[in-house]
PDB file of N, CA, C and O in Angstrom:
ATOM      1  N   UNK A   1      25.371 -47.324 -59.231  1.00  0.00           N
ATOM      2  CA  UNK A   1      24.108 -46.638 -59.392  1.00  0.00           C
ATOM      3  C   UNK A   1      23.107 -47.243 -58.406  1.00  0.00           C
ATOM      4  O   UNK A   1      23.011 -48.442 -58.146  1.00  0.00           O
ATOM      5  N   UNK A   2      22.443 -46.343 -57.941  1.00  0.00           N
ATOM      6  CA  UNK A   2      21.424 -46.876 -56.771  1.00  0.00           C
ATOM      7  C   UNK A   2      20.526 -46.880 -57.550  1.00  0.00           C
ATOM      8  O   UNK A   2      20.478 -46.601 -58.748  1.00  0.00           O
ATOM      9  N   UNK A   3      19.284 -47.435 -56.351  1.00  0.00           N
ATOM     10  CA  UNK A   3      17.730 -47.959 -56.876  1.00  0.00           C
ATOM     11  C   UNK A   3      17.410 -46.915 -57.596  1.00  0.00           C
ATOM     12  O   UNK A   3      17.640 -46.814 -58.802  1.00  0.00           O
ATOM     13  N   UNK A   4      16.844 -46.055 -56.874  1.00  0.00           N
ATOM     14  CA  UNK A   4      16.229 -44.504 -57.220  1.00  0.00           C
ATOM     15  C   UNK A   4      17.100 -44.000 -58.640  1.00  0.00           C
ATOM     16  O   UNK A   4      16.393 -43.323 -59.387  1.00  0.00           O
ATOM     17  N   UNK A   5      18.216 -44.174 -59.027  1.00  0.00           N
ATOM     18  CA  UNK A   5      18.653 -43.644 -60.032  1.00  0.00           C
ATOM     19  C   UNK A   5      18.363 -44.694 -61.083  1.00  0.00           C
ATOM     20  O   UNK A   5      17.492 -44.301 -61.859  1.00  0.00           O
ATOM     21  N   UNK A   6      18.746 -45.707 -61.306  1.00  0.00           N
ATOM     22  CA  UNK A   6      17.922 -47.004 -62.232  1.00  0.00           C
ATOM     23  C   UNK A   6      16.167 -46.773 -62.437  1.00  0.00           C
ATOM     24  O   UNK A   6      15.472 -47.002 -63.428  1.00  0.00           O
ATOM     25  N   UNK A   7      16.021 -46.564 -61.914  1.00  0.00           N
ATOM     26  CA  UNK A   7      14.660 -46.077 -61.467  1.00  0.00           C
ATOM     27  C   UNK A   7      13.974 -44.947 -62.480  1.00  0.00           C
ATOM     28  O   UNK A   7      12.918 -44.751 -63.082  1.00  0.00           O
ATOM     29  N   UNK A   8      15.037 -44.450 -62.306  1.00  0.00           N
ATOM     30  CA  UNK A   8      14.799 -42.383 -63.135  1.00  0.00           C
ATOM     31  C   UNK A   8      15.168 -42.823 -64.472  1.00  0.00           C
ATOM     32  O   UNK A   8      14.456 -42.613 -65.454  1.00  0.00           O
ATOM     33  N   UNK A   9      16.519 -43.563 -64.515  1.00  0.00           N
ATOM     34  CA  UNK A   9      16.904 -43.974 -66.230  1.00  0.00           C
ATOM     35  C   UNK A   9      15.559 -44.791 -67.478  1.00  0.00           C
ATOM     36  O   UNK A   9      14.983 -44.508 -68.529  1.00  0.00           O
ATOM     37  N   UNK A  10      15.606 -45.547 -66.794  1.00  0.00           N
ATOM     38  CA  UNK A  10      14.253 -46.121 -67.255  1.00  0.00           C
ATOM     39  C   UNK A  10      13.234 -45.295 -67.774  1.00  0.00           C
ATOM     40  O   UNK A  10      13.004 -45.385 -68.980  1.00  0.00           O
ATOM     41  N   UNK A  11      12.323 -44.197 -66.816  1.00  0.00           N
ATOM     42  CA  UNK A  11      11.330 -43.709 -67.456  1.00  0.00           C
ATOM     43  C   UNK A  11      11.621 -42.913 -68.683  1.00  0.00           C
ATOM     44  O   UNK A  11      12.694 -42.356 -68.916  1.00  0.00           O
ATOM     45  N   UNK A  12      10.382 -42.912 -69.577  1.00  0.00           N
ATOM     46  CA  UNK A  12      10.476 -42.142 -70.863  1.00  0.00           C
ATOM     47  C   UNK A  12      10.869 -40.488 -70.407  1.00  0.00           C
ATOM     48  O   UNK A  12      10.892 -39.870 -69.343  1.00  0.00           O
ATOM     49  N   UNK A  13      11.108 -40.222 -71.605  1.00  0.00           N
ATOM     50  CA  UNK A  13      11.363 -38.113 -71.355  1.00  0.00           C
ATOM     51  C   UNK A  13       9.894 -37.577 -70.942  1.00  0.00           C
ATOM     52  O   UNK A  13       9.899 -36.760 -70.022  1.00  0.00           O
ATOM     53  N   UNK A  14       9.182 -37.771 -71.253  1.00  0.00           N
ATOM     54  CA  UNK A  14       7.728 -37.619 -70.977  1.00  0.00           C
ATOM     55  C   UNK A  14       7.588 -37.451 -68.678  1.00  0.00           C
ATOM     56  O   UNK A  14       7.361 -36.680 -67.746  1.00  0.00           O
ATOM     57  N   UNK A  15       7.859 -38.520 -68.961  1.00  0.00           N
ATOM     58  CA  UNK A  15       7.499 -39.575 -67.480  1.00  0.00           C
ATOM     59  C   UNK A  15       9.087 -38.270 -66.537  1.00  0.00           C
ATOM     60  O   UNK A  15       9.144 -37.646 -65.477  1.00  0.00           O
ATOM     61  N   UNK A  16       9.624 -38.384 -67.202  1.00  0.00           N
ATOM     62  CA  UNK A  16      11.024 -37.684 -66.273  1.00  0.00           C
ATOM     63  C   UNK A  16      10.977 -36.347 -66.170  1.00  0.00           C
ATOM     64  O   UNK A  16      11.494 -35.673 -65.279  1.00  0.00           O
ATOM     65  N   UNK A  17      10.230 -35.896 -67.268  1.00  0.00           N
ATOM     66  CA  UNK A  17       9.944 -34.404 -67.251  1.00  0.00           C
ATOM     67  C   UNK A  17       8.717 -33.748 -66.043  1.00  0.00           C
ATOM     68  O   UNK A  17       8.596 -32.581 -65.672  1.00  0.00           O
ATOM     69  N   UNK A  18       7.947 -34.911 -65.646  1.00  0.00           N
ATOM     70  CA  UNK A  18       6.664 -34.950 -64.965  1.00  0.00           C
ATOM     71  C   UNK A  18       7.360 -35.006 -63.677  1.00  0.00           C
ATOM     72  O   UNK A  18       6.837 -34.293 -62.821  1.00  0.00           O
ATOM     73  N   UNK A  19       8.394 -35.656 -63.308  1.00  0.00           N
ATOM     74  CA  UNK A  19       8.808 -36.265 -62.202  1.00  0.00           C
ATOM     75  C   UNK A  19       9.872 -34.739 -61.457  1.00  0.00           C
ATOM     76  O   UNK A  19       9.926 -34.503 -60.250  1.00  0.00           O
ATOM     77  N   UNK A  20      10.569 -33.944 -62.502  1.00  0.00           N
ATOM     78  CA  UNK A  20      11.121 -33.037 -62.671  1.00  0.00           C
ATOM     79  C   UNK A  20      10.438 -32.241 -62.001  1.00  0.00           C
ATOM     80  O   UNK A  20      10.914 -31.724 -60.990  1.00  0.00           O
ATOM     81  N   UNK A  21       8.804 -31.898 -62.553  1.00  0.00           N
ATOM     82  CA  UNK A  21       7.842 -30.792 -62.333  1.00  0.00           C
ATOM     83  C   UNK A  21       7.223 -30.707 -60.892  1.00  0.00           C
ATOM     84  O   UNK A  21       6.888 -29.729 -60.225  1.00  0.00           O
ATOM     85  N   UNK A  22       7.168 -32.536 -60.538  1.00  0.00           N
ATOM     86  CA  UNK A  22       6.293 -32.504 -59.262  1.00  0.00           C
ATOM     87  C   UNK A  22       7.377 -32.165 -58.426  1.00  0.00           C
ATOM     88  O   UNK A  22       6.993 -31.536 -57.439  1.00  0.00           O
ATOM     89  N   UNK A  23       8.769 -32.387 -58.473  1.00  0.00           N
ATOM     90  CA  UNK A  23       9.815 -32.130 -57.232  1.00  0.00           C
ATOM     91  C   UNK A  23       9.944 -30.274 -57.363  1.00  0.00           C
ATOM     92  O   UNK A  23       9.974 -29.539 -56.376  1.00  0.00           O
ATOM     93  N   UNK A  24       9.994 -29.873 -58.573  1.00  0.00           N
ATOM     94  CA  UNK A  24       9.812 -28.510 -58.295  1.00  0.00           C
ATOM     95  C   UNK A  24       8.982 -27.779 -57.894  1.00  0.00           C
ATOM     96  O   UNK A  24       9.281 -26.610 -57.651  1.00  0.00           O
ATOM     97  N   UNK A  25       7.573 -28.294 -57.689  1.00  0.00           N
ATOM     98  CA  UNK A  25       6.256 -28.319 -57.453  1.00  0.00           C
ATOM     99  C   UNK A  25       6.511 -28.487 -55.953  1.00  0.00           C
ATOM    100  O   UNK A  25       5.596 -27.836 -55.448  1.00  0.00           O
ATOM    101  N   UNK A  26       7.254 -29.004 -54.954  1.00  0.00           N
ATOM    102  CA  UNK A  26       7.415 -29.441 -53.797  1.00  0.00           C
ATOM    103  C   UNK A  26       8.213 -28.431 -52.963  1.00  0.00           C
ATOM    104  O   UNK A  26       8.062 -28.248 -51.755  1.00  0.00           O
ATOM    105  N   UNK A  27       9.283 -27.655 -53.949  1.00  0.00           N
ATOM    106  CA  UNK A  27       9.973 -26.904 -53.662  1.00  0.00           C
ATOM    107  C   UNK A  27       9.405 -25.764 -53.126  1.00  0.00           C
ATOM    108  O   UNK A  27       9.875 -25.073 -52.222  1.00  0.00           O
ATOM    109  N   UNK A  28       8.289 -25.590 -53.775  1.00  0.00           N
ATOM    110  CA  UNK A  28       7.399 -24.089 -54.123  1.00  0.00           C
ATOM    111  C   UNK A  28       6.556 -24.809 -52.919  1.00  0.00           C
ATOM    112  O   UNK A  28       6.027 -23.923 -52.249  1.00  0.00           O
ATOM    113  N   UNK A  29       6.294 -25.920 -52.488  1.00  0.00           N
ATOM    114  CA  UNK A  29       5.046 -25.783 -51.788  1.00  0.00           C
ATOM    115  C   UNK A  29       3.925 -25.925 -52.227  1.00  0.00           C
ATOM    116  O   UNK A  29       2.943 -25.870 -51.487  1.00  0.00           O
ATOM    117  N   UNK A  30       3.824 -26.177 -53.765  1.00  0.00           N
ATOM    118  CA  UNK A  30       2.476 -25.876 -54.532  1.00  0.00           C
ATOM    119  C   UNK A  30       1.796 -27.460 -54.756  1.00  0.00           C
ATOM    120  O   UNK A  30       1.899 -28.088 -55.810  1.00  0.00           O
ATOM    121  N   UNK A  31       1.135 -27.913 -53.615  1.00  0.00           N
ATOM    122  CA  UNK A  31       0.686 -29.134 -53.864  1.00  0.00           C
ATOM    123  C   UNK A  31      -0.992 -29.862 -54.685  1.00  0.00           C
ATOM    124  O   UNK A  31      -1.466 -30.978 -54.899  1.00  0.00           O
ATOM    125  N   UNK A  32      -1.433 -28.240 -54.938  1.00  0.00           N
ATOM    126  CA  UNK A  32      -2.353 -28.260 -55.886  1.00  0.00           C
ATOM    127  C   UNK A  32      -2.443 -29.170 -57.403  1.00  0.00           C
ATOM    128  O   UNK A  32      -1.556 -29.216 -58.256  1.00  0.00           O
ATOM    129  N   UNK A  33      -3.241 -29.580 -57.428  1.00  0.00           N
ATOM    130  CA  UNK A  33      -3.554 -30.745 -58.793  1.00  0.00           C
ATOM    131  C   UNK A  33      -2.795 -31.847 -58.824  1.00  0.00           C
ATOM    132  O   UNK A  33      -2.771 -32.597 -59.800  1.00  0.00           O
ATOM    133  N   UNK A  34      -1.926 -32.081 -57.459  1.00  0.00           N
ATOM    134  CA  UNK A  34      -1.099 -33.812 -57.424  1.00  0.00           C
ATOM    135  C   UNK A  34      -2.261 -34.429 -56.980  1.00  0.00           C
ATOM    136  O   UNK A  34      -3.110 -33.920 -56.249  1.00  0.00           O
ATOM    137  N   UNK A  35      -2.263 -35.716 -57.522  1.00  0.00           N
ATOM    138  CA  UNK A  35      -3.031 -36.782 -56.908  1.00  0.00           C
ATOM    139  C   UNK A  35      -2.300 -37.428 -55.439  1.00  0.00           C
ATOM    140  O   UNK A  35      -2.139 -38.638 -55.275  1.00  0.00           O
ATOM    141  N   UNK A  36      -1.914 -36.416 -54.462  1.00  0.00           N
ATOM    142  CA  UNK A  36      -0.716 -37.065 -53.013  1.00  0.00           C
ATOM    143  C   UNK A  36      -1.754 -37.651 -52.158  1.00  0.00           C
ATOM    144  O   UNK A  36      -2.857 -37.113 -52.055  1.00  0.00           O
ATOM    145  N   UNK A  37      -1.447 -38.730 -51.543  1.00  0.00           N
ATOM    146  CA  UNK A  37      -2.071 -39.825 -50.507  1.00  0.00           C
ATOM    147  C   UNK A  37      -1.248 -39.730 -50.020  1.00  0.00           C
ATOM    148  O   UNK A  37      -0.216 -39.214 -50.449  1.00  0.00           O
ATOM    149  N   UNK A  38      -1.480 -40.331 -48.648  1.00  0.00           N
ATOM    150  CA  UNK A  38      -0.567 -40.601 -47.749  1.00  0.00           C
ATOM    151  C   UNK A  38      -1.046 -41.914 -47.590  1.00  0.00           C
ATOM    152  O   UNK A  38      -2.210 -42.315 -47.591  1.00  0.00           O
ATOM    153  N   UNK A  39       0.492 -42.807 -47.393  1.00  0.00           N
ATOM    154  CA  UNK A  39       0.451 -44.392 -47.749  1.00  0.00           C
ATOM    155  C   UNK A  39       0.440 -44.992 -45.993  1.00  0.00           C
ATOM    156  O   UNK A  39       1.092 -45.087 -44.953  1.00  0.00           O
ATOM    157  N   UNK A  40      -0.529 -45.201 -46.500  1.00  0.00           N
ATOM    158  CA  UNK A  40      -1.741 -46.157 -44.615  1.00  0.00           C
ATOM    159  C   UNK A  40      -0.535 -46.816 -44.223  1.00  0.00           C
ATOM    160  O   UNK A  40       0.262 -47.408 -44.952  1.00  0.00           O
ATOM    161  N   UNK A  41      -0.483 -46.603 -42.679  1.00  0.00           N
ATOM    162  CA  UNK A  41       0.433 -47.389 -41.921  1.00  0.00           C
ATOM    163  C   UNK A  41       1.822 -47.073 -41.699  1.00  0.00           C
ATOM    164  O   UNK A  41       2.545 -47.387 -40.753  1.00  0.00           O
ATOM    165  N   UNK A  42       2.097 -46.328 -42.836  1.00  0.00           N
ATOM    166  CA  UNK A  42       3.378 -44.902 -42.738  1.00  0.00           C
ATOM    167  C   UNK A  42       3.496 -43.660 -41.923  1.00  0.00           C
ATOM    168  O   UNK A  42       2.484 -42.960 -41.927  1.00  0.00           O
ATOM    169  N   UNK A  43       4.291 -43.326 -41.376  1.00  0.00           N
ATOM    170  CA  UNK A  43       3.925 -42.155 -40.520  1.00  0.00           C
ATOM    171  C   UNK A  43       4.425 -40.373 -41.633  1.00  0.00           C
ATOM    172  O   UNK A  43       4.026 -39.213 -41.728  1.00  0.00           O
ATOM    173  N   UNK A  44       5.294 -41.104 -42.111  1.00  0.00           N
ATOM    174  CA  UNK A  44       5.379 -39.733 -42.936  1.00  0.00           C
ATOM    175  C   UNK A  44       5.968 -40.400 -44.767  1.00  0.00           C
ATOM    176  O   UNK A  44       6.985 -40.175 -45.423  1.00  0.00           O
ATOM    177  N   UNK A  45       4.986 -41.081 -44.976  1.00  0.00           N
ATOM    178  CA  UNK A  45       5.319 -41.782 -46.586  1.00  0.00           C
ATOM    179  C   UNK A  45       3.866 -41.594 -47.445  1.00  0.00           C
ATOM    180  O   UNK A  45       2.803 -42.195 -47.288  1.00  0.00           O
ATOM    181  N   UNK A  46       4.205 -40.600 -48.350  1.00  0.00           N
ATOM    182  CA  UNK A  46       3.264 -39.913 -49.450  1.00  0.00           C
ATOM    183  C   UNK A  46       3.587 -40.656 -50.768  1.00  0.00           C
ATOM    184  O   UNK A  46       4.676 -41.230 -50.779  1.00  0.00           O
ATOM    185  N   UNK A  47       2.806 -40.743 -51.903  1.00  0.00           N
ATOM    186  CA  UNK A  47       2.572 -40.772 -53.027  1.00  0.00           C
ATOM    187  C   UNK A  47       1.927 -40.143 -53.770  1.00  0.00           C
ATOM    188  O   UNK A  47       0.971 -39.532 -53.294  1.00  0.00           O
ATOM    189  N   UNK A  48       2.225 -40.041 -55.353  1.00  0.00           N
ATOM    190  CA  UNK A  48       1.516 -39.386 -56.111  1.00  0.00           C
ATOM    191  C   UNK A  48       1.487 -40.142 -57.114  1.00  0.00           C
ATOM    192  O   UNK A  48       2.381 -40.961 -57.329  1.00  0.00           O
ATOM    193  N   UNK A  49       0.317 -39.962 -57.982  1.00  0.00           N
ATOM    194  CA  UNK A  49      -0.218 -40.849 -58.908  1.00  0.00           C
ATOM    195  C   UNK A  49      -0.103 -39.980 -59.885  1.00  0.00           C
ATOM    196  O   UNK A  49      -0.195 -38.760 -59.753  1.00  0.00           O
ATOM    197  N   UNK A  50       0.210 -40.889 -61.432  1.00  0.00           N
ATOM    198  CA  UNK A  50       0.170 -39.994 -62.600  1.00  0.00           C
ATOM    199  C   UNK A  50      -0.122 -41.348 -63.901  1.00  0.00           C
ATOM    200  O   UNK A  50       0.621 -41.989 -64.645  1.00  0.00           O
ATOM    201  N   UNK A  51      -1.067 -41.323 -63.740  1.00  0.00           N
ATOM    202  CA  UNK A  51      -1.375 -42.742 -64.510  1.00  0.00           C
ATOM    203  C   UNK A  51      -0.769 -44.072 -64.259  1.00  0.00           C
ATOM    204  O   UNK A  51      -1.147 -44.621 -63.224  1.00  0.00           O
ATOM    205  N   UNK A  52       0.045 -44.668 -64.951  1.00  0.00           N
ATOM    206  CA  UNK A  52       0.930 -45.492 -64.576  1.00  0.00           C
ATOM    207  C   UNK A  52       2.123 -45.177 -63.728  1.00  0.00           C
ATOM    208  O   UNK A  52       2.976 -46.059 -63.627  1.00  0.00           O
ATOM    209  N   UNK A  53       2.214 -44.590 -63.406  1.00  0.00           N
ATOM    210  CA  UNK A  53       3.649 -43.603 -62.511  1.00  0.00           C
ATOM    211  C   UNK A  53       3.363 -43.498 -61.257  1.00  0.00           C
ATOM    212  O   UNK A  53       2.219 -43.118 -61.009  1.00  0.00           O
ATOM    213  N   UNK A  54       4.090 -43.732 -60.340  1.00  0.00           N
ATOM    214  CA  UNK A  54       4.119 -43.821 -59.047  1.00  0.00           C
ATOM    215  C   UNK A  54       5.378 -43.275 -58.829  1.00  0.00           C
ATOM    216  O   UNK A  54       6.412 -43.707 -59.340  1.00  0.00           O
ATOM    217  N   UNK A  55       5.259 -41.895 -57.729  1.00  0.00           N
ATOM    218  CA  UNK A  55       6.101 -41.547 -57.031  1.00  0.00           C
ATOM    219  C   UNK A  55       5.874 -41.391 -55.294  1.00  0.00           C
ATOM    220  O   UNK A  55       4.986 -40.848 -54.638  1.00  0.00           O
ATOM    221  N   UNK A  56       6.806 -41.951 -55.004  1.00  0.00           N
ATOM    222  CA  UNK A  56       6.803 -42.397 -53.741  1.00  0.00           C
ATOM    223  C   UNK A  56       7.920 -41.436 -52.956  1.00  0.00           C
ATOM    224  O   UNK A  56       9.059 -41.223 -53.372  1.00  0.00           O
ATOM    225  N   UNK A  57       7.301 -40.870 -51.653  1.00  0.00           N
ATOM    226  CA  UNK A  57       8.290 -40.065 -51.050  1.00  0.00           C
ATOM    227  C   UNK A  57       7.863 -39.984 -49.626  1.00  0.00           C
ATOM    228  O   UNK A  57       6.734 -40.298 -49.249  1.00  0.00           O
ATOM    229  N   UNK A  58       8.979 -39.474 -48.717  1.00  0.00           N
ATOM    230  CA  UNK A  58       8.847 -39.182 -47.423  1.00  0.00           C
ATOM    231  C   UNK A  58       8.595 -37.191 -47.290  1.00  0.00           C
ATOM    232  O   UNK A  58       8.844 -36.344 -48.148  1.00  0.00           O
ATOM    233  N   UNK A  59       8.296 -37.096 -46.547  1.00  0.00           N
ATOM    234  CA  UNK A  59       7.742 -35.465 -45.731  1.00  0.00           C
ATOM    235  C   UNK A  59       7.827 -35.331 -44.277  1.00  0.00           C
ATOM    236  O   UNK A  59       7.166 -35.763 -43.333  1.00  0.00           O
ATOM    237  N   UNK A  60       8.991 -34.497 -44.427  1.00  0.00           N
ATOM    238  CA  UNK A  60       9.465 -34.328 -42.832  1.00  0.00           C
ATOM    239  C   UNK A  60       9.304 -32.606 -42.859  1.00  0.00           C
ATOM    240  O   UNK A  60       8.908 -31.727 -43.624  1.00  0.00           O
ATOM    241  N   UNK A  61       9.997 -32.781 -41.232  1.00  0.00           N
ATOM    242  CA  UNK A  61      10.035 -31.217 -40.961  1.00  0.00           C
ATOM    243  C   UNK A  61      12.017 -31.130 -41.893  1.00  0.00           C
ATOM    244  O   UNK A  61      12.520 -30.144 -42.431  1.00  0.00           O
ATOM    245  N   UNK A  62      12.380 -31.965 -41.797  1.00  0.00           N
ATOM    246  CA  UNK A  62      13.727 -31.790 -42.745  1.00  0.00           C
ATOM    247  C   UNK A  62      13.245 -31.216 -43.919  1.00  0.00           C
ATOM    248  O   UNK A  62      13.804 -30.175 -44.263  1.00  0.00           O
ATOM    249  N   UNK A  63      12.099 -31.757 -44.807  1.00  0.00           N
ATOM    250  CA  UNK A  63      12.042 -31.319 -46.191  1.00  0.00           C
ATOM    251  C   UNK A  63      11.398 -32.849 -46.833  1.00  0.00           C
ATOM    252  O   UNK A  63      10.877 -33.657 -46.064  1.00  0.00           O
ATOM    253  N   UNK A  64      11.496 -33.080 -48.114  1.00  0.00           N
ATOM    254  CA  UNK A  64      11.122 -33.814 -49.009  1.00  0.00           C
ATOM    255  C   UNK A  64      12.145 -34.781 -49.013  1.00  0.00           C
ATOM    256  O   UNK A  64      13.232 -34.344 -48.636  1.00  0.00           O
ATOM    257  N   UNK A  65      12.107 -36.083 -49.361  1.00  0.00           N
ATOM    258  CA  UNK A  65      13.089 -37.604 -49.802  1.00  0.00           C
ATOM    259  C   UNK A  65      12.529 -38.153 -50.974  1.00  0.00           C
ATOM    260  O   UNK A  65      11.759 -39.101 -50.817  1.00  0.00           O
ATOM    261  N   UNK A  66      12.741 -37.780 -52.033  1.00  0.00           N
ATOM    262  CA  UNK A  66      12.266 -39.005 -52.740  1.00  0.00           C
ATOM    263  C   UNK A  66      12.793 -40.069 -52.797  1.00  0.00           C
ATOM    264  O   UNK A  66      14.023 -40.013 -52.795  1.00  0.00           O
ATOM    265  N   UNK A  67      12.104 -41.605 -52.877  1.00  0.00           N
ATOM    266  CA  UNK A  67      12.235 -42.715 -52.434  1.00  0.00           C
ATOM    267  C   UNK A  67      12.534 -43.715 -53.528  1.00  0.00           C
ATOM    268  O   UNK A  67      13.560 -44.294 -53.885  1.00  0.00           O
ATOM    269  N   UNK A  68      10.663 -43.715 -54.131  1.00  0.00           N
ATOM    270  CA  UNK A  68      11.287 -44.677 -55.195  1.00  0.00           C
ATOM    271  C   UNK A  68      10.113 -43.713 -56.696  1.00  0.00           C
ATOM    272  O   UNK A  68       9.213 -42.905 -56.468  1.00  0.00           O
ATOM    273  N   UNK A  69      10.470 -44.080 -57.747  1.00  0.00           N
ATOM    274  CA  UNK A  69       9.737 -43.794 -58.902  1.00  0.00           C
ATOM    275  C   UNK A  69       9.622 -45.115 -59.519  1.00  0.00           C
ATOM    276  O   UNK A  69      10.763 -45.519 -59.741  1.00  0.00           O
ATOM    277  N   UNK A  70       8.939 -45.775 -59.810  1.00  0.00           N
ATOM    278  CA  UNK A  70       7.886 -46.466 -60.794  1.00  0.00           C
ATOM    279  C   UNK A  70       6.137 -46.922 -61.473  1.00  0.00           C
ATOM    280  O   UNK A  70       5.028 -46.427 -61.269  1.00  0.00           O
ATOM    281  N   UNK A  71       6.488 -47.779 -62.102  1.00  0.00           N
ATOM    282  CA  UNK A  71       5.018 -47.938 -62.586  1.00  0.00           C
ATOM    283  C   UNK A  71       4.684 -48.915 -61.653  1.00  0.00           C
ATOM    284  O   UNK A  71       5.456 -49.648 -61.035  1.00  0.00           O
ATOM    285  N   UNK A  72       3.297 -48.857 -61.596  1.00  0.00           N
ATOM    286  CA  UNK A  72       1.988 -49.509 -61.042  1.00  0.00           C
ATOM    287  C   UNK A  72       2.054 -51.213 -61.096  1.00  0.00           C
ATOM    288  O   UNK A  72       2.148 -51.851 -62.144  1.00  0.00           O
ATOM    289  N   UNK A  73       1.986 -51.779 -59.789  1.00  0.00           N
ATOM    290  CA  UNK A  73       2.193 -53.553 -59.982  1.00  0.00           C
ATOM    291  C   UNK A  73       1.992 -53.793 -58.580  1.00  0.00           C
ATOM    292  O   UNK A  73       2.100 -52.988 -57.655  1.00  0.00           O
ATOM    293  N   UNK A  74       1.564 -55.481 -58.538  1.00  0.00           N
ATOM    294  CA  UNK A  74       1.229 -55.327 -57.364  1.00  0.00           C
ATOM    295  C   UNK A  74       2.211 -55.402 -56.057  1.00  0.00           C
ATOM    296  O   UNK A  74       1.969 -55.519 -54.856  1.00  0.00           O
ATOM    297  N   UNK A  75       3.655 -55.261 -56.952  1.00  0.00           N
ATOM    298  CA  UNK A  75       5.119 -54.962 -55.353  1.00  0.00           C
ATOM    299  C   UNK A  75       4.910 -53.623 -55.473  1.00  0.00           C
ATOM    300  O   UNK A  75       5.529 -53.018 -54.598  1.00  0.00           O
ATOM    301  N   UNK A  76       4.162 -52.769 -56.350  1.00  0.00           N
ATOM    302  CA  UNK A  76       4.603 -51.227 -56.033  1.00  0.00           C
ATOM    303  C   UNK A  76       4.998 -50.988 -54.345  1.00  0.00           C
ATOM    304  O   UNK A  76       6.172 -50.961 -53.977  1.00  0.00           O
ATOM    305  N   UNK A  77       3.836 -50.821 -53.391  1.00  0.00           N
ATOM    306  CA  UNK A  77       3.634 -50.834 -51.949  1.00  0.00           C
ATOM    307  C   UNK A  77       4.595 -51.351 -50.895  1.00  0.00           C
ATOM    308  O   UNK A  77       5.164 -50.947 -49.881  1.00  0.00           O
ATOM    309  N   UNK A  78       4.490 -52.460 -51.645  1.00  0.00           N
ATOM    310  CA  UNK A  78       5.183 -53.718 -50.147  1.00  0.00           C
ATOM    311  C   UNK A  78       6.100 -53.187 -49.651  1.00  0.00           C
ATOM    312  O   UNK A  78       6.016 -53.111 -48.426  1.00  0.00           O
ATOM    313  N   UNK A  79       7.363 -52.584 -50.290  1.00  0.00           N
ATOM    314  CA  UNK A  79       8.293 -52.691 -48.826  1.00  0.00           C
ATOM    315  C   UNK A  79       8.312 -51.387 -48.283  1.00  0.00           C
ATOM    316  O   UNK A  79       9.278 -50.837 -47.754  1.00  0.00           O
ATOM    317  N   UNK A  80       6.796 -50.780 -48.507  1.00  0.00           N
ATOM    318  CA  UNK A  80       6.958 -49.533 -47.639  1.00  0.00           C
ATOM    319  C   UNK A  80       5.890 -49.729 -46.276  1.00  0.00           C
ATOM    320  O   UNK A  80       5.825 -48.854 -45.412  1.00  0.00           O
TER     321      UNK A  80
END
């Protein structure tokens, strides 16, 4: 099992159902009401905020990567 999947196991049904919505939300294009930044010093590495929840992803002309999913700390960032 990789990072990203340890990652997904962990969050509550709540938290996975959200995580579910924003990737289908990405699909559609519909980037209305995400909290998305783009993470300083990255050339194509976005986030979205959902209280404690951090989803972390890349945006290419390929399409979407999601990267990593967790909560809020101060390694969230670093190794991006």
């Amino acid at each position: 099992m990789d990072k990203l999947q340890k990652a997904l196991a962990k969050l509550s049904d709540r938290e996975a159902l959200f995580v579910e919505e924003v990737l289908f939300r990405f699909k559609a294009r519909n980037y209305l009401g995400l909290n998305l930044i783009k993470l300083k010093g990255a050339k194509d590495l976005f986030r979205i905020k959902a209280g404690r929840l951090r989803i972390i992803f890349s945006m290419s002309s390929n399409g979407v990567k999601l990267i990593d999913v967790g909560y809020r700390s101060e390694k969230t960032y670093r190794n991006y």
